[in-house]
PAGU-793036 format. One line per 2 residues: number of its first residue (from 1); their letters; for each residue x, y, z of N, C-alpha, C. Coordinates in Angstrom, 1 decimal, m for minus. Layout:
BEGIN
NUM) a) X:Y:Z:X:Y:Z:X:Y:Z  ...
This chain:
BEGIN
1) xx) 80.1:95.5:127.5:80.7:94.4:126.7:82.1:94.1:127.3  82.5:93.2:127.3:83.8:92.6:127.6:85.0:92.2:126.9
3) xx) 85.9:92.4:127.6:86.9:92.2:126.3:87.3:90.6:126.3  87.7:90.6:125.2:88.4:89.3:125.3:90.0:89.0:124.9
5) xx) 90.4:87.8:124.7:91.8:87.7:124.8:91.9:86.5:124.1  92.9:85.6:123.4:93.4:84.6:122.7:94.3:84.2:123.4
7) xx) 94.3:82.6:124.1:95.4:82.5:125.1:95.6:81.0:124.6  97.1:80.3:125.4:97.1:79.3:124.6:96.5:78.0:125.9
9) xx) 96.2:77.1:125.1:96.1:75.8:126.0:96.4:74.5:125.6  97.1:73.9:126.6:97.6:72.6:126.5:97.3:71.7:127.1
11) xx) 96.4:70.7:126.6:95.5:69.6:127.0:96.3:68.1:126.6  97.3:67.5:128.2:97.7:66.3:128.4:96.4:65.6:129.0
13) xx) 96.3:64.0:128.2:95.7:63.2:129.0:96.7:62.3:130.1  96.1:62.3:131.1:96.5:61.7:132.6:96.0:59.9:133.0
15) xx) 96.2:59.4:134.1:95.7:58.6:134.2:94.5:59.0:134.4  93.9:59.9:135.3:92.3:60.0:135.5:92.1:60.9:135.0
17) xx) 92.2:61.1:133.6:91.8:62.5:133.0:92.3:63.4:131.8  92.3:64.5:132.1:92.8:65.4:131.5:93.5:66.9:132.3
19) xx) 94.5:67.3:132.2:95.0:68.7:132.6:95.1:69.5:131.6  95.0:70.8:131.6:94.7:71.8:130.6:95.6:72.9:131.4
21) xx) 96.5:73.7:130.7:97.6:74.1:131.5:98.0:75.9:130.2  97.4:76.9:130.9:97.8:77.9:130.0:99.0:78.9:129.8
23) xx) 100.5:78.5:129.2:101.3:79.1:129.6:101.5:79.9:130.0  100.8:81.0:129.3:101.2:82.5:129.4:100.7:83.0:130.9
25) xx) 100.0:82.5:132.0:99.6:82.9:133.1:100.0:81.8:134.2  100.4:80.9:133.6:101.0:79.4:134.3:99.5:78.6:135.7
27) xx) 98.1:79.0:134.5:97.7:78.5:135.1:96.2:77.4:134.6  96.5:76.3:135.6:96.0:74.9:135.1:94.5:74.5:135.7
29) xx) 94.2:73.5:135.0:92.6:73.0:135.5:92.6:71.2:134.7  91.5:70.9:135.7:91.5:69.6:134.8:90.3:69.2:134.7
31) xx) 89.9:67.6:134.1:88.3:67.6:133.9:88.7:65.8:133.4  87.7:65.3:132.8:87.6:64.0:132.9:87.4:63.9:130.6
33) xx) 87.4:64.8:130.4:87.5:64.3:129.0:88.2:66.3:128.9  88.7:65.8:127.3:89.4:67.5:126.7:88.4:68.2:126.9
35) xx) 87.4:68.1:126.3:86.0:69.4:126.5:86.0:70.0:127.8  85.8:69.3:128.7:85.5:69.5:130.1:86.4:70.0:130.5
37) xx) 88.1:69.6:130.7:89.4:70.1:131.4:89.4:71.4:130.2  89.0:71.9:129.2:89.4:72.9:128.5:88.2:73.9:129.2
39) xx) 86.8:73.8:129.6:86.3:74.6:130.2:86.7:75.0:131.2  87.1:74.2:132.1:87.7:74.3:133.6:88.9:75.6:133.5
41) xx) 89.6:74.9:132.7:90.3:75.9:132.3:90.1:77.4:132.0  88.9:77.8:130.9:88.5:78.9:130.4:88.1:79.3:132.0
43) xx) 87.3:78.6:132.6:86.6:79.0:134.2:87.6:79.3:135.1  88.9:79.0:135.0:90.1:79.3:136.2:90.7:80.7:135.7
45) xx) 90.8:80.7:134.3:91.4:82.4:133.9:90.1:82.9:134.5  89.0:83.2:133.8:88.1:84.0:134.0:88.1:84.3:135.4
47) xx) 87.8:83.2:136.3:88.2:83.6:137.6:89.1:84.7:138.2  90.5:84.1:137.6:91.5:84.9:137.9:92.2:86.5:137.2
49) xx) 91.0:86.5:136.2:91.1:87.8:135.8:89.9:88.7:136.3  88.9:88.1:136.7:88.0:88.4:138.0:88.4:88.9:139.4
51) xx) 89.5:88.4:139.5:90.1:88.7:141.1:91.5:89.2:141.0  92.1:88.9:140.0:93.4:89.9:139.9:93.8:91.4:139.6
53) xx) 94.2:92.0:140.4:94.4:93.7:139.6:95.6:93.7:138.4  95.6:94.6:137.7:96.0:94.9:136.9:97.7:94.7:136.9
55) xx) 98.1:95.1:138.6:99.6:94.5:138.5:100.1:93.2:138.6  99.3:92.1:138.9:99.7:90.6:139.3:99.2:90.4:137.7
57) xx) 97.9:90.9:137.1:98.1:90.1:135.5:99.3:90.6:134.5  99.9:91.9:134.8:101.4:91.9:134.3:102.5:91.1:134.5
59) xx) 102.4:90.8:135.8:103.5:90.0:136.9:103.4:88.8:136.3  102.0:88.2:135.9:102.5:86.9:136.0:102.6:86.7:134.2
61) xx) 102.1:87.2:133.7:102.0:87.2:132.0:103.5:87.0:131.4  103.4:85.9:130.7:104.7:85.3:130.1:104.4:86.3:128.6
63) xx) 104.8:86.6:128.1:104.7:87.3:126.7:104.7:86.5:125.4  106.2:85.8:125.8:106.8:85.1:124.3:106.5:83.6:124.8
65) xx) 105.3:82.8:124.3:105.3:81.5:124.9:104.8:80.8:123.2  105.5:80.3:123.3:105.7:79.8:121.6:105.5:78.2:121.5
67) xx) 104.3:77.7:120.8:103.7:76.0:120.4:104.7:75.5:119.5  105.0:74.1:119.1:105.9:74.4:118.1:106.4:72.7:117.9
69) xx) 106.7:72.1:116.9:107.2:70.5:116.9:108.7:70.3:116.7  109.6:69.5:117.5:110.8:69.7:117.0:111.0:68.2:116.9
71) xx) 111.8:67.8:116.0:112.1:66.7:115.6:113.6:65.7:115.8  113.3:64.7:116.8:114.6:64.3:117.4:115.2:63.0:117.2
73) xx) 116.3:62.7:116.8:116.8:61.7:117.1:116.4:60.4:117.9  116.0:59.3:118.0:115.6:58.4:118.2:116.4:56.8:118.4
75) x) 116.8:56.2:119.2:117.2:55.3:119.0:118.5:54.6:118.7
């Protein structure tokens, strides 16, 4: 059985697309609709927790990466 993990993802649409971008490992994938660039996504960690040892997924692991709405002055 495998473990799993709750990570975050942030899905910009682009001119051709979409980019899916996960802070906490600072790392991105893209795809042509959200669905698709968020699989790509789940496929580039998995990958990279497939091929990384234990000290690079420390190294690169952001800890405190916080979503959040701030509200600004305008005009």
């Amino acid at each position: 059985m495998s473990n799993r993990r709750q990570l975050t993802a942030i899905i910009e649409e682009e001119a051709t697309g979409y980019v899916a971008l996960c802070p906490e490992f600072d790392i991105a994938s893209q795809g042509d609709t959200v669905e698709e660039a968020k699989a790509n996504l789940v496929e580039a960690l998995e990958l990279f927790f497939e091929c990384a040892d234990a000290t690079e997924v420390e190294g690169r692991l952001r800890r405190n990466v916080y979503v959040t709405h701030v509200e600004v002055a305008i005009g």
